[in-house]
Structure formats: C-alpha cells, structure tokens
C-alpha atoms as an extended CHARMM CRD file, in Angstrom:
* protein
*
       237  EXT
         1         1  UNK       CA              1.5890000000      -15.1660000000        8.2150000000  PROA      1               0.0000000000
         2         2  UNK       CA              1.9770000000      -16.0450000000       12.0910000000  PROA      2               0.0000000000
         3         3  UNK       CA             -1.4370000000      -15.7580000000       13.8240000000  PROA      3               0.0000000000
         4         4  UNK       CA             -2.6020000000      -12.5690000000       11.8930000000  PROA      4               0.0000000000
         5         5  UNK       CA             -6.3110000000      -12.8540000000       10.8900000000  PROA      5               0.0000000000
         6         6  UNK       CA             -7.9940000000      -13.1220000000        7.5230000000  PROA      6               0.0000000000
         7         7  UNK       CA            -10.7910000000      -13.2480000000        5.9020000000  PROA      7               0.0000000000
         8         8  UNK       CA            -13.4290000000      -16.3010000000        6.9470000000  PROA      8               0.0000000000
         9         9  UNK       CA            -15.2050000000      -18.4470000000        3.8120000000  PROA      9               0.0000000000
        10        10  UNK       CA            -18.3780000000      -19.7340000000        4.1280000000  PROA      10              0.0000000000
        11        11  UNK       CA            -20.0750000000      -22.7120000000        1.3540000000  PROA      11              0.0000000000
        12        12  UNK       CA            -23.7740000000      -22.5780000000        1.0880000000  PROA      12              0.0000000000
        13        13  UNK       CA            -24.8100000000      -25.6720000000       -0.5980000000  PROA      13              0.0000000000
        14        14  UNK       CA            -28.7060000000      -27.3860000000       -1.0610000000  PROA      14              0.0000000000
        15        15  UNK       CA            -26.6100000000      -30.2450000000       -0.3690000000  PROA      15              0.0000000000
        16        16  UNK       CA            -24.6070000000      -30.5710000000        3.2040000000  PROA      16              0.0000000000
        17        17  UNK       CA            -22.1430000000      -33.3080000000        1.5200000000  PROA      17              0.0000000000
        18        18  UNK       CA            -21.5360000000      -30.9460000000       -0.8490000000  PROA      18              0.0000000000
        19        19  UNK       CA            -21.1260000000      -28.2090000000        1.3280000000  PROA      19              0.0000000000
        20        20  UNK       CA            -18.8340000000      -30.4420000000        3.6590000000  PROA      20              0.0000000000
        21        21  UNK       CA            -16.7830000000      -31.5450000000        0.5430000000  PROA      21              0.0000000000
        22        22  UNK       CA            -16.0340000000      -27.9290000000       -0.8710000000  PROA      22              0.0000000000
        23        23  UNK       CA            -14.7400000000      -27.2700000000        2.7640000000  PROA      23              0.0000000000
        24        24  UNK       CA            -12.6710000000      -30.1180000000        2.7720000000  PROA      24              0.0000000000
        25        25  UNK       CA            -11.0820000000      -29.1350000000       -0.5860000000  PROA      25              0.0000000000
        26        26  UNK       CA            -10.3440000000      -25.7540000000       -0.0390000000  PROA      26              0.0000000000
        27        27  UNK       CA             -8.9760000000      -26.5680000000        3.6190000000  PROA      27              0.0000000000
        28        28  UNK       CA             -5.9860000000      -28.1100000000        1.5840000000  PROA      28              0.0000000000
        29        29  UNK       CA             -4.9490000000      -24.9400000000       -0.1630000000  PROA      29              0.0000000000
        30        30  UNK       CA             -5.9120000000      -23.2820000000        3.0480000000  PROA      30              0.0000000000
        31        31  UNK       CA             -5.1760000000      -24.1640000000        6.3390000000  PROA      31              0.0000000000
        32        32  UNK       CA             -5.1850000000      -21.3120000000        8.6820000000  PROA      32              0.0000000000
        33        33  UNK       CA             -8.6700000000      -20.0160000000        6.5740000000  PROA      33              0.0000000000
        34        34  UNK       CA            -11.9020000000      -20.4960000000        8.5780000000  PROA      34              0.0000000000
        35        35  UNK       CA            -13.7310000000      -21.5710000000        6.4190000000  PROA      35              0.0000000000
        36        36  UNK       CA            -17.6400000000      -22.8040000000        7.3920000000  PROA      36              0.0000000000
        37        37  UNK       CA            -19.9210000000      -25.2040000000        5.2180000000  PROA      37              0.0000000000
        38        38  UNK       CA            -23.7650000000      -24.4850000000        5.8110000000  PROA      38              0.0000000000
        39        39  UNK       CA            -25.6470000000      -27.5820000000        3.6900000000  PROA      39              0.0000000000
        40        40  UNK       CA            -28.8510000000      -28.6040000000        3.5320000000  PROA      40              0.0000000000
        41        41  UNK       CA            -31.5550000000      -28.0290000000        6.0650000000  PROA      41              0.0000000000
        42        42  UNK       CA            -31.6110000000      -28.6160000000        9.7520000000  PROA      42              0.0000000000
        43        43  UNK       CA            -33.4520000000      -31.9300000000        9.6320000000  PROA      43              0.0000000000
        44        44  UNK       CA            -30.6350000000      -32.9400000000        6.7220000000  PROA      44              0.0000000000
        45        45  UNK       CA            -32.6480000000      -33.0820000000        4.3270000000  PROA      45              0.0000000000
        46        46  UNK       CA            -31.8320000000      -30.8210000000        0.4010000000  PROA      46              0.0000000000
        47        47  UNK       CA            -32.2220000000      -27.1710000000        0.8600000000  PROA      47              0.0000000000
        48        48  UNK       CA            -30.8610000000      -24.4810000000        2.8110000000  PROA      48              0.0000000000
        49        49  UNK       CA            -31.2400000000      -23.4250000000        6.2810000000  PROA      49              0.0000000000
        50        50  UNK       CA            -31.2030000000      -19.6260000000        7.8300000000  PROA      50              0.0000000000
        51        51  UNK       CA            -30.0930000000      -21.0490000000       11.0430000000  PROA      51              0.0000000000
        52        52  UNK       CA            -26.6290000000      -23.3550000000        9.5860000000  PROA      52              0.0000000000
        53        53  UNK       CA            -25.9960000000      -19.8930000000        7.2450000000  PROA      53              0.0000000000
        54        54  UNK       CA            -26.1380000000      -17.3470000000       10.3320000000  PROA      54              0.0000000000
        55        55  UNK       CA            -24.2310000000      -19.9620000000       12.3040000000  PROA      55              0.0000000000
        56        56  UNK       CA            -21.9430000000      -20.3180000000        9.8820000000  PROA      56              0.0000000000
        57        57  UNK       CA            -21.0960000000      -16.4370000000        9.1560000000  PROA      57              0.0000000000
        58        58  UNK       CA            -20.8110000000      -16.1910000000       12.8450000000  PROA      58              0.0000000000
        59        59  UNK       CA            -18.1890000000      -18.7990000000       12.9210000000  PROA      59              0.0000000000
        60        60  UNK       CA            -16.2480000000      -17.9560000000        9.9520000000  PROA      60              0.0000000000
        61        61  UNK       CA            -15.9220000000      -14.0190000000       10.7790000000  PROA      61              0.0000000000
        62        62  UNK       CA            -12.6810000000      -12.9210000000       12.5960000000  PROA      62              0.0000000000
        63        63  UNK       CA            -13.7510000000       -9.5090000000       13.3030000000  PROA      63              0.0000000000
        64        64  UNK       CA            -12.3730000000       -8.7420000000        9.3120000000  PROA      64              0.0000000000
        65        65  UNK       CA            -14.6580000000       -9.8950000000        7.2190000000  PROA      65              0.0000000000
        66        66  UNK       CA            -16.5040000000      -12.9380000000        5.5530000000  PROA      66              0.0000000000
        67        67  UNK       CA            -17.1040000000      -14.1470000000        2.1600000000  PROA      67              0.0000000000
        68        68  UNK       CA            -19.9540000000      -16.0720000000        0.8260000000  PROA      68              0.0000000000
        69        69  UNK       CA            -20.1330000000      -18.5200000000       -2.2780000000  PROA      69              0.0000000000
        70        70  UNK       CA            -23.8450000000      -20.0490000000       -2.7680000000  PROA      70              0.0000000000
        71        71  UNK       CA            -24.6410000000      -23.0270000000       -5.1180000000  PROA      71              0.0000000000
        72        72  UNK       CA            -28.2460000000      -22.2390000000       -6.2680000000  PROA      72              0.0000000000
        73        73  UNK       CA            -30.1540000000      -18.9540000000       -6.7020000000  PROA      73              0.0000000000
        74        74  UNK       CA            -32.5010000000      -19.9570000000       -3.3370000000  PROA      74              0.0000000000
        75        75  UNK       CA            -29.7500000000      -20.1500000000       -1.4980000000  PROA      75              0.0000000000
        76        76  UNK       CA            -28.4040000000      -16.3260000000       -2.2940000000  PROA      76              0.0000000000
        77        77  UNK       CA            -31.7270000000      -15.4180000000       -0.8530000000  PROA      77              0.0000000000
        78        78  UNK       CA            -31.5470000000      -17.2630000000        2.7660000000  PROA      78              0.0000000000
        79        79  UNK       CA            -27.7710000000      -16.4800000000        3.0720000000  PROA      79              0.0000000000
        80        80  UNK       CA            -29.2750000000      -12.2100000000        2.3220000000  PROA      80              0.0000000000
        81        81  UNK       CA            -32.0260000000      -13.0870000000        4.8150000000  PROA      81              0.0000000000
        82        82  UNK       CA            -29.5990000000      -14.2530000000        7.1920000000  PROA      82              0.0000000000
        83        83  UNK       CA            -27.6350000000      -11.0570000000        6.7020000000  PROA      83              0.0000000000
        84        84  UNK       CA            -30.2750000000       -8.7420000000        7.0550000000  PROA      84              0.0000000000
        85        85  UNK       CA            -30.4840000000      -10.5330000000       10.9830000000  PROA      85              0.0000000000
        86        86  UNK       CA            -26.8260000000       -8.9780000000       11.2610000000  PROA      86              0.0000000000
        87        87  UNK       CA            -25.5910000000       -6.0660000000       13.3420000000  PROA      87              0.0000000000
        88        88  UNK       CA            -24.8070000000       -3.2360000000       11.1640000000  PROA      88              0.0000000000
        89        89  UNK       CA            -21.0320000000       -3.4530000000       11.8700000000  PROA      89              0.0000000000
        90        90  UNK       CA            -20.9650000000       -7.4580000000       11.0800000000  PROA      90              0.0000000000
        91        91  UNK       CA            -23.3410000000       -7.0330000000        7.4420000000  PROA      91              0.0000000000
        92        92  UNK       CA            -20.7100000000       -4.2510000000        6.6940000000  PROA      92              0.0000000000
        93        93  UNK       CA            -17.8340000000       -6.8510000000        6.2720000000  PROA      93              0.0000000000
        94        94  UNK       CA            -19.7500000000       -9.7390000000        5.1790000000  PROA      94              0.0000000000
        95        95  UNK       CA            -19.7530000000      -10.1540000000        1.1960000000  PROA      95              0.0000000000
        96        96  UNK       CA            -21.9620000000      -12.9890000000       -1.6970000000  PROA      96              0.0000000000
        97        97  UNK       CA            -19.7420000000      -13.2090000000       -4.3730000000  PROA      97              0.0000000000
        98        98  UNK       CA            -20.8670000000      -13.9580000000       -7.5570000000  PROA      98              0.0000000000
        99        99  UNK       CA            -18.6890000000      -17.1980000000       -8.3300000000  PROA      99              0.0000000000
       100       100  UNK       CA            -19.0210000000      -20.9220000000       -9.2190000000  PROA      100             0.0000000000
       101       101  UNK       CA            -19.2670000000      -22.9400000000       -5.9400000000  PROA      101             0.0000000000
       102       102  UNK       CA            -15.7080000000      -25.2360000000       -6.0360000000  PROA      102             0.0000000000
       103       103  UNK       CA            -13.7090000000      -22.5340000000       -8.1130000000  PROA      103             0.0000000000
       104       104  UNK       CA            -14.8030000000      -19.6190000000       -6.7090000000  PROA      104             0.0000000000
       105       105  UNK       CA            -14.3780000000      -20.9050000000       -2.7400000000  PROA      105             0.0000000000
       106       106  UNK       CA            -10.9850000000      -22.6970000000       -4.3170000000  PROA      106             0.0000000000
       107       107  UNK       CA             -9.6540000000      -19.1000000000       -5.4560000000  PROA      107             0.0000000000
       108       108  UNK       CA            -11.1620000000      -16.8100000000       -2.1350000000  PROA      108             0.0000000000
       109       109  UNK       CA             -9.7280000000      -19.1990000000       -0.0750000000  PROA      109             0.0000000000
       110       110  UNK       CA             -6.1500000000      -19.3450000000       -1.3410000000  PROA      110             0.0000000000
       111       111  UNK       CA             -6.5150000000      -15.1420000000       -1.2810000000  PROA      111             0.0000000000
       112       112  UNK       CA             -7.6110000000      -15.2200000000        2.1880000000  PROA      112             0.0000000000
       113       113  UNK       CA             -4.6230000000      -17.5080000000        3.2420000000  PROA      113             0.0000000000
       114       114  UNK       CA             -2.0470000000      -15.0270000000        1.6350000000  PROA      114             0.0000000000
       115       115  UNK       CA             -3.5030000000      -12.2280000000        4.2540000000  PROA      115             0.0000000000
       116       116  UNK       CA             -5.3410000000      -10.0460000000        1.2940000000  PROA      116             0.0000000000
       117       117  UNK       CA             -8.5940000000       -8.2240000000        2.4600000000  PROA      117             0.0000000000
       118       118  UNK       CA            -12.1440000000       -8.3240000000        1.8430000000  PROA      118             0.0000000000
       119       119  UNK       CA            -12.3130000000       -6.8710000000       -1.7700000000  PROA      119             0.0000000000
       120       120  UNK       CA             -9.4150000000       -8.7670000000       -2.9020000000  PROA      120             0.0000000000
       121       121  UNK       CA            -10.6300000000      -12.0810000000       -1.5510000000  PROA      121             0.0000000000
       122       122  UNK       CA            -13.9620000000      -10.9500000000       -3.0770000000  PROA      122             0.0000000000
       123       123  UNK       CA            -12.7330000000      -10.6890000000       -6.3940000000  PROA      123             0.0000000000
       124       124  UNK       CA            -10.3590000000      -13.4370000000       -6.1560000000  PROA      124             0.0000000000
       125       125  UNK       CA            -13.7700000000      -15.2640000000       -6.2820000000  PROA      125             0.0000000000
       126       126  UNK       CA            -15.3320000000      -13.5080000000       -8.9990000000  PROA      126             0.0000000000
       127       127  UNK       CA            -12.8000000000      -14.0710000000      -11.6630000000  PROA      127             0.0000000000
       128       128  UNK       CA            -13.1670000000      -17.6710000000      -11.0850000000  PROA      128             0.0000000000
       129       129  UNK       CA            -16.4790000000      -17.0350000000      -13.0420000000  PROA      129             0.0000000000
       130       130  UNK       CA            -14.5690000000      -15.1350000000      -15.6710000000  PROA      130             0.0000000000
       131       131  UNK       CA            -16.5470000000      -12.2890000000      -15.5460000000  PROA      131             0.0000000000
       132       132  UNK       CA            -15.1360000000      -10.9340000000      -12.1450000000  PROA      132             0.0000000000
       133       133  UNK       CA            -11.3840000000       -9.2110000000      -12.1880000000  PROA      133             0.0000000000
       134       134  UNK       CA             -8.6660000000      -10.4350000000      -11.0240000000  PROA      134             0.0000000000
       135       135  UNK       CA             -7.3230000000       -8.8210000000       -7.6100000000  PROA      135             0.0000000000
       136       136  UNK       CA             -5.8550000000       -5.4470000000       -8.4950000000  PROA      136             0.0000000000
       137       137  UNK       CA             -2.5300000000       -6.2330000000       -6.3170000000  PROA      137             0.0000000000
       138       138  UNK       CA             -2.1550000000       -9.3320000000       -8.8450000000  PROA      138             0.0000000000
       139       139  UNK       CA             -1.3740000000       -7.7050000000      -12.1650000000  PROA      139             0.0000000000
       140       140  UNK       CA             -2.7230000000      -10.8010000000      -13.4620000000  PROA      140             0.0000000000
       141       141  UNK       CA             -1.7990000000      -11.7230000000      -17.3360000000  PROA      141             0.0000000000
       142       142  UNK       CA             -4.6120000000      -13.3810000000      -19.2050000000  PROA      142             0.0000000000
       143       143  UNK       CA             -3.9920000000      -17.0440000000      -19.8620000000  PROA      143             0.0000000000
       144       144  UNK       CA             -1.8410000000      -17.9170000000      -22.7930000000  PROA      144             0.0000000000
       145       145  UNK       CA             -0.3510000000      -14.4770000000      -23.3160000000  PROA      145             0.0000000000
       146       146  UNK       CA              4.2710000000      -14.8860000000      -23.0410000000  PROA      146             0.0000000000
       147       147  UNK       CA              6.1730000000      -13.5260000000      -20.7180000000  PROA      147             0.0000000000
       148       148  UNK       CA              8.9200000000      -11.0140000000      -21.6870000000  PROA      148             0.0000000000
       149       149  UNK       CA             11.3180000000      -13.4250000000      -19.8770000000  PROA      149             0.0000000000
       150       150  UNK       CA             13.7340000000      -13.1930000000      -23.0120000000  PROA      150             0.0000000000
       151       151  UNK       CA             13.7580000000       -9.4880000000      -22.5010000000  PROA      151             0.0000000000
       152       152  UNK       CA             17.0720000000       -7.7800000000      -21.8180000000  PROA      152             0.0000000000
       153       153  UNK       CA             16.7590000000       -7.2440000000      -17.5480000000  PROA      153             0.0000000000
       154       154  UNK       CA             14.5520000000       -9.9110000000      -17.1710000000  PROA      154             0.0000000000
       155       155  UNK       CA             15.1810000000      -12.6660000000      -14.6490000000  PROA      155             0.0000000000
       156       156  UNK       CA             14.2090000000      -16.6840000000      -14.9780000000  PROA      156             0.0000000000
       157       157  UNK       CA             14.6640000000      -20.1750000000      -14.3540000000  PROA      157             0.0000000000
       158       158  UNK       CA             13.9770000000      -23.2180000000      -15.7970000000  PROA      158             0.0000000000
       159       159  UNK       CA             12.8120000000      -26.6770000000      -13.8910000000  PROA      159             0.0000000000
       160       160  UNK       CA             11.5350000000      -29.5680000000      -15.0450000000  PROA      160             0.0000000000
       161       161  UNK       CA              8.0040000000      -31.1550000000      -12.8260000000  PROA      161             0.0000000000
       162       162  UNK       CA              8.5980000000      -33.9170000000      -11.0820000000  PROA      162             0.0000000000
       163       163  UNK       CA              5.7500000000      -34.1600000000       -9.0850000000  PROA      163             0.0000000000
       164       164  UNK       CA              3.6310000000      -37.6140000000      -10.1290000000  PROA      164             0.0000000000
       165       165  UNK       CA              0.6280000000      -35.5560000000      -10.4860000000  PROA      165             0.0000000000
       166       166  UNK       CA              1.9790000000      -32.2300000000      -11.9970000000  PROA      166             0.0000000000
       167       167  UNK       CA              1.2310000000      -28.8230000000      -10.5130000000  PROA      167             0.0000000000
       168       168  UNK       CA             -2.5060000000      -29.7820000000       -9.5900000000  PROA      168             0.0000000000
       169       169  UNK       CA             -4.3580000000      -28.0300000000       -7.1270000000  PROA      169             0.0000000000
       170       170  UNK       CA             -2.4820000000      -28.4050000000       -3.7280000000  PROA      170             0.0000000000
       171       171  UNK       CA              1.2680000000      -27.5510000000       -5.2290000000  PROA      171             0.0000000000
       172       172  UNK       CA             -0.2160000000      -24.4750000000       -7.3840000000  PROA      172             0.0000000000
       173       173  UNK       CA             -1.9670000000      -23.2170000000       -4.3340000000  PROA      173             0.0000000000
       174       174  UNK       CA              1.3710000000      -23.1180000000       -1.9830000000  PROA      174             0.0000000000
       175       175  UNK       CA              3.3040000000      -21.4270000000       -5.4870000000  PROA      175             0.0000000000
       176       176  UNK       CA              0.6050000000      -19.1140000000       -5.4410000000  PROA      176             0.0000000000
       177       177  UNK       CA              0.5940000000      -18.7610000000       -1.7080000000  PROA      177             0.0000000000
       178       178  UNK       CA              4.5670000000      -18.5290000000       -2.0660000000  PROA      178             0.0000000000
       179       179  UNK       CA              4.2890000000      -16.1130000000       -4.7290000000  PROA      179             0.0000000000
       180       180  UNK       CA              2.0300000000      -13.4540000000       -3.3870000000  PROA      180             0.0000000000
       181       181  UNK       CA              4.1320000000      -13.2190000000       -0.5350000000  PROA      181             0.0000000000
       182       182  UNK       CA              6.3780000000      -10.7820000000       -2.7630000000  PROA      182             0.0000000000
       183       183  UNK       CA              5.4730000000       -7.5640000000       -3.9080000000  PROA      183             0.0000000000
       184       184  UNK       CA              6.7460000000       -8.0780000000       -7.1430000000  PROA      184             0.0000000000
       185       185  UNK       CA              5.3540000000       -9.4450000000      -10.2690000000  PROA      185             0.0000000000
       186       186  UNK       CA              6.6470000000      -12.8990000000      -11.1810000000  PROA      186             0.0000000000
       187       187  UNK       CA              5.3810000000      -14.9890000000      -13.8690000000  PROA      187             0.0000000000
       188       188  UNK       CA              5.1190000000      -19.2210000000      -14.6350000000  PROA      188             0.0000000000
       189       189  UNK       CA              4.9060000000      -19.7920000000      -18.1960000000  PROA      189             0.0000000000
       190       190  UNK       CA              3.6900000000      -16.5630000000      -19.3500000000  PROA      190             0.0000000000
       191       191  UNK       CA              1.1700000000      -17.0040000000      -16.7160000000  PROA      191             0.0000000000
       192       192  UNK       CA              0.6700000000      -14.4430000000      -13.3100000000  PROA      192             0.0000000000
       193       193  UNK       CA              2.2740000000      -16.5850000000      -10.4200000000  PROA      193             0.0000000000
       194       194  UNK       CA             -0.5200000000      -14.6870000000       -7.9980000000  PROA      194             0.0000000000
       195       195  UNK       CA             -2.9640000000      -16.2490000000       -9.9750000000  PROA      195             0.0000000000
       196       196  UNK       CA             -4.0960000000      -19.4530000000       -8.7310000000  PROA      196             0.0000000000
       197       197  UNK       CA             -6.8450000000      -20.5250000000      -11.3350000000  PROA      197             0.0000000000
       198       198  UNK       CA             -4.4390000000      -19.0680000000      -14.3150000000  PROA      198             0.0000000000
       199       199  UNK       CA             -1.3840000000      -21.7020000000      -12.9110000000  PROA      199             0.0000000000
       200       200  UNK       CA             -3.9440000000      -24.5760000000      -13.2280000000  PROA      200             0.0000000000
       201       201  UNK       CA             -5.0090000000      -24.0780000000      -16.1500000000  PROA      201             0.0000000000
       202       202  UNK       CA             -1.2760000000      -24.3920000000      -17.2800000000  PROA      202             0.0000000000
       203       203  UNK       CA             -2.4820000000      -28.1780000000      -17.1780000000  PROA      203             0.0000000000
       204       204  UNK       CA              1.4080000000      -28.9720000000      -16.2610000000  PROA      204             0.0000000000
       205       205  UNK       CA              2.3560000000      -32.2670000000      -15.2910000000  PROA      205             0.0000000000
       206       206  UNK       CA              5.3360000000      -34.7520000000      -14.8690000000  PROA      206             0.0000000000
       207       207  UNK       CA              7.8470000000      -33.9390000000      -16.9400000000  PROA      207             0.0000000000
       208       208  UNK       CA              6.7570000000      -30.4440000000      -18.4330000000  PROA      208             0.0000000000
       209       209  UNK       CA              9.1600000000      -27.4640000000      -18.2080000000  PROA      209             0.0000000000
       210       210  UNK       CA              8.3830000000      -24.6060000000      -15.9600000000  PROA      210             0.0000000000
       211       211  UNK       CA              9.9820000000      -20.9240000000      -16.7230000000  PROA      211             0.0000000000
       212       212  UNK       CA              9.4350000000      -18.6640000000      -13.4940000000  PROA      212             0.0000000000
       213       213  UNK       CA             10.4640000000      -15.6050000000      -14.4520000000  PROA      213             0.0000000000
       214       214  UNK       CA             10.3820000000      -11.3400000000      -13.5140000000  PROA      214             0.0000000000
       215       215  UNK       CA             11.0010000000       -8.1910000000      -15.6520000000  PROA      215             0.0000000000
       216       216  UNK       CA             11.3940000000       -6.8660000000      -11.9150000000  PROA      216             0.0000000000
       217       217  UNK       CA             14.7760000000       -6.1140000000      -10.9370000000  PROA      217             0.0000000000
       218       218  UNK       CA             14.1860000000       -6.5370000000       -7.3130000000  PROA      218             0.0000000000
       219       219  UNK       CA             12.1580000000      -10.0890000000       -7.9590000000  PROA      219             0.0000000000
       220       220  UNK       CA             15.4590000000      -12.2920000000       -7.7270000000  PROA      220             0.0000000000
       221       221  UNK       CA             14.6280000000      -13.3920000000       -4.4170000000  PROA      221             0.0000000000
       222       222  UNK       CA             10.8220000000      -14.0380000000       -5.4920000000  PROA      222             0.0000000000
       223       223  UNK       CA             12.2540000000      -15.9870000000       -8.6720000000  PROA      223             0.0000000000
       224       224  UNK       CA             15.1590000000      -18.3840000000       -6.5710000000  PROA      224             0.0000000000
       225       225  UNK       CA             12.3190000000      -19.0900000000       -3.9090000000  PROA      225             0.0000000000
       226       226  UNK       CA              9.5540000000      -20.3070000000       -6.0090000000  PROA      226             0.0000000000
       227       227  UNK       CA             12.2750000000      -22.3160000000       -8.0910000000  PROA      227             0.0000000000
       228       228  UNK       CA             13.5210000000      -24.0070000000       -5.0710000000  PROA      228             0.0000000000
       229       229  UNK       CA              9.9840000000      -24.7700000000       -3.8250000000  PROA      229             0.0000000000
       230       230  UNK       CA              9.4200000000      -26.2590000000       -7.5640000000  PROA      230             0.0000000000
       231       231  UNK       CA             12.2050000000      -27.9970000000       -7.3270000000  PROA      231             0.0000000000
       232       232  UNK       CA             12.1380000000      -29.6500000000       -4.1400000000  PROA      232             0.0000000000
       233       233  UNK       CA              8.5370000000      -31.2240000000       -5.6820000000  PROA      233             0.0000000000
       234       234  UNK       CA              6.2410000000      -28.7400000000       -3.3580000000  PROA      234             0.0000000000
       235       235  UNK       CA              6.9990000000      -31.0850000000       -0.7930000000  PROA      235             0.0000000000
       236       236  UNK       CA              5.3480000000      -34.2570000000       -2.0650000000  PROA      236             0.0000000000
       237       237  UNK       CA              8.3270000000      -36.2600000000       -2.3590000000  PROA      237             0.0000000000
C-alpha cells in the first residue's frame, strides 16, 4: 500500500486499559492503521472523557476519514458530543459504528489496512455484530456454505496448517489483507477470503486442510499467492 492513507480507528472504552489493549490488538493485524484509544477519564479514573475522544479523532483522522467503536451506551453520547465540537468538513468523514468493541475494531481495522474507504471500513465493523453487511466489494459467503471449487473452471489448492497455533488472528488478518489485494473473489474452505471474521471462525488449526480456491478465471495469481503465503506458515516459522 506504500504511504497511501486510510482510514484512522479510534476505541472508546469506560476503561483506558481496555481501551489501550483493543489498540494493541488490532495494531497486530494493522500496522500502518492509526488507530487512537480514548479510555477512561482524564484523572484515570472509569468513564469517558470529551477531551481524550476529540483528541483522539483528531489524531486518528488522515484527512479521509475516521471510525469510531464505543464500549457502553454513555460513551456513544460523549464521542457524538465530541463530534458536534467538529468542523463541518471533519464530522462529515467521521463515523460510530454500531459493533462489538474487540470484533468490530478487529474487522475496521484489517479493512482500513487493505486501503478500503469510509463505508467499507464502516461496515466491515458492523457485520462483526452480525446484523451489519459485509463490505459490498467482498462478495462475502455466509459461514458454512461450500465453495463450487469442484466445479468445472474452477481453480484450487490444497495445504495442510502448520502453524502451532492454526490460522488465529494475526495469520488470518495478513490472508485477508493478502486476499483483498485482488479484485477477484477467492474462497478458504467455502469461506470469503476478504472476510476476516468468516476465516476465524473456520476455527483451523495445526494440521487441518485448507482449500483456497476461485470460480474466477483470472484469480490464478490470487489462488498461487495466498497458497504460498499459507504455506510458508504466514511467516511464523
């Protein structure tokens, strides 16, 4: 992605370990994301601070857009306060998404890192929640539903995990990360490769079989190169 800009993240949390620890988490999946924690109040104590939430917005925002995930009802209603104090041009591109805390921040971030704007990264968020969709670019299949890899025209490959831990969180974000780099639709066990709360849920682990696989006749290349990333163990060995 070089040094384009995406989409900031920011974590309002009552708590600012938790805040701080959400950060850290979804800093893994996404490096190049600024992402912003605004915990507690400003004498540390549980709550939520206007102040640490405009701060934080301000920080996070590229000039593209922010998104922001809230843990508790009260704290939807200072990070709104703090966006009514925004210019007009600044509370266009600034976004609450309705999303679990970890998940929700987890997913956004990973969609912000692949370069996707504001309503994508939005909804990325929202379908952590299962009631959002899944970003329209995505084609996402609904967990547990096969691929049509057996199809005549398709295109797969089989490895075999052998990462200690399995495709947890880090390795599925860089497949995902890998996978949405390619306009066409490519799938891991059934499962839409662009979707990085779909691959987890896969549950795969040391050992387990992964098909990656595309109806797409132009998805070879997409196919080899998240195979060879799978292969070579995401990196972890």
């Amino acid at each position: 992605m070089g040094d384009r800009e995406r989409i900031g993240i920011v974590i309002v949390s009552h708590s600012e370990q938790i805040a701080s620890g959400v950060v850290e988490l979804a800093h893994q999946m996404a490096p190049s994301v600024r992402i912003e924690p605004a915990g507690g109040t400003d004498d540390g104590r549980i709550g939520t601070s206007f102040e640490r939430v405009s701060a934080a917005i301000g920080a996070a925002d590229a000039g593209i857009g922010v998104v922001v995930l809230c843990d508790l009802g009260s704290a939807i209603l200072t990070a709104e306060t703090a966006m009514d104090f925004l210019d007009d041009d600044q509370r266009e591109r600034v976004r609450i998404a309705d999303a679990p805390l970890v998940e929700g921040a987890v997913a956004a971030s990973v969609a912000a890192e692949s370069g996707d704007p504001l309503e994508v990264v939005v909804r990325a968020a929202e379908s952590a929640g299962g009631g959002g969709q899944a970003p329209a670019e995505s084609s996402a299949t609904p967990a547990g539903v096969p691929s049509d890899a057996g199809d005549a025209g398709s295109i797969s490959r089989r490895i075999t995990l052998t990462n200690s831990d399995g495709l947890h969180a880090r390795p599925a974000a860089e497949l995902v990360k890998l996978a949405s780099s390619f306009p066409q639709r490519v799938t891991v066990n059934g499962i839409d490769a662009k979707s990085l709360l779909a691959i987890m849920a896969l549950g795969l682990v040391k050992g387990d079989e992964v098909e990656i696989a595309t109806d797409d006749p132009g998805g070879v290349e997409a196919v080899e190169a998240l195979a060879d990333l799978a292969s070579s163990g995401f990196g972890e060995h």
